[in-house]
C-alpha positions as CSV (number, residue, x, y, z in Angstrom):
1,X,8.1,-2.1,9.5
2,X,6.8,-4.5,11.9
3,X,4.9,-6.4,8.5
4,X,8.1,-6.9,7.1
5,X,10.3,-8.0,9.6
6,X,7.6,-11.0,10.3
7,X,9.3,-12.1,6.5
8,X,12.5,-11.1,7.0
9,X,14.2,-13.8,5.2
10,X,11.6,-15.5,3.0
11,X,9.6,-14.3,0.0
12,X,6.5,-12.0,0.5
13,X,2.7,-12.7,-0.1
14,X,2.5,-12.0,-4.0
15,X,-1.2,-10.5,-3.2
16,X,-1.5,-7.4,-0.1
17,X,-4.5,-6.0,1.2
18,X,-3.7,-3.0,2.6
19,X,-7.1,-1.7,4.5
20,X,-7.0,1.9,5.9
21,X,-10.8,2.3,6.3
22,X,-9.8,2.9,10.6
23,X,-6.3,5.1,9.8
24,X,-6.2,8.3,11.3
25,X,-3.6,10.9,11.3
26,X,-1.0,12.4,9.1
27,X,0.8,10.7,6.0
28,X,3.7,13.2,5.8
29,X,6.8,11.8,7.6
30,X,5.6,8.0,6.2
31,X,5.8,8.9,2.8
32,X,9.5,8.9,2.1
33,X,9.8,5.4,4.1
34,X,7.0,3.8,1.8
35,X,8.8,5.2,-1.2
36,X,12.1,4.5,-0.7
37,X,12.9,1.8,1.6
38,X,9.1,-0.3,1.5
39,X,8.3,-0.2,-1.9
40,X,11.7,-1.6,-2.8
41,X,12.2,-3.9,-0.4
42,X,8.5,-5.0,-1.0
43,X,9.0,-5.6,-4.9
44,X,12.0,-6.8,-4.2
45,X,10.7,-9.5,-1.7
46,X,7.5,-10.7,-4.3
47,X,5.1,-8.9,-3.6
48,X,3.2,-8.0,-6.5
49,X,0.0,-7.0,-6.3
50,X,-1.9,-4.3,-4.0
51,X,-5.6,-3.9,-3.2
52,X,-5.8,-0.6,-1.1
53,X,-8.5,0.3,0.9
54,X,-9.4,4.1,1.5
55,X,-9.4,5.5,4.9
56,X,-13.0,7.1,5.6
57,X,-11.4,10.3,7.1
58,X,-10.6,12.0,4.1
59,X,-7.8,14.3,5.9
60,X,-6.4,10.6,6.6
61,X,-6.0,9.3,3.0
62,X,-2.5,9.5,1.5
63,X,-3.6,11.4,-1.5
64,X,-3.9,14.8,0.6
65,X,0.2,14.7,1.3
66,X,3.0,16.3,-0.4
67,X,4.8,14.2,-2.0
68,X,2.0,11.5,-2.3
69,X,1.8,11.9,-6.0
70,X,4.9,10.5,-6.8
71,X,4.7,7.4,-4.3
72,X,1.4,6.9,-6.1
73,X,3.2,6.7,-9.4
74,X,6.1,4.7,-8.0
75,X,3.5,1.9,-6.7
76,X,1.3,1.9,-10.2
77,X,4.7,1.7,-12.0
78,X,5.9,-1.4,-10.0
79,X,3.3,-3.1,-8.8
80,X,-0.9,-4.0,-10.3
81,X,-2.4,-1.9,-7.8
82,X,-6.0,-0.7,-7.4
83,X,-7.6,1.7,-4.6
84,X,-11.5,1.0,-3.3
85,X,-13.5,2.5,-0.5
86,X,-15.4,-0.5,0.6
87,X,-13.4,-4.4,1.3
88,X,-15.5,-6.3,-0.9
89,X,-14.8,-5.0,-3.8
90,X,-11.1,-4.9,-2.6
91,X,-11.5,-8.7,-1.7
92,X,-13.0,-9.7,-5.6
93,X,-10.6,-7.8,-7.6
94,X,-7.4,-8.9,-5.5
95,X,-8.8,-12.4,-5.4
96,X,-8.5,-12.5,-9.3
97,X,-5.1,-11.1,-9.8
């Protein structure tokens, strides 16, 4: 919430890189505020493109939720998005999109 209030009122970065190498913790209660207000608003606001870096707890990464799936689809359908596990790969494939 805070990353989007810093451009409330102008256009979003077309190009994100979301790094979660450091996240720990639970996904659940995010999940429908990523899907249904972020994602949106996101799209919405320019942002077109998403390089997502894995979080190295596995029990962390947002694939182990309920629910995940379909976010997951949402941001594929919507946006050019890619997941890596390391930021240099991350770095050359957003770099070029």
């Amino acid at each position: 919430m805070a990353g989007m209030e810093l451009f409330k009122g102008r256009r979003l970065p077309r190009r994100l890189l979301s790094d979660h190498q450091q996240v720990t913790g639970e996904w659940a209660d995010a999940l429908p505020w990523l899907h249904y207000e972020w994602l949106p608003e996101a799209t919405s606001g320019g942002l077109q493109v998403v390089a997502h870096i894995l979080a190295h707890n596995t029990e962390s990464q947002l694939s182990n939720y309920s629910g995940s799936h379909e976010f997951i689809a949402a941001v594929t359908q919507e946006l050019n998005a890619m997941s890596f596990r390391h930021l240099a790969p991350a770095w050359q494939w957003l770099t070029h999109r």
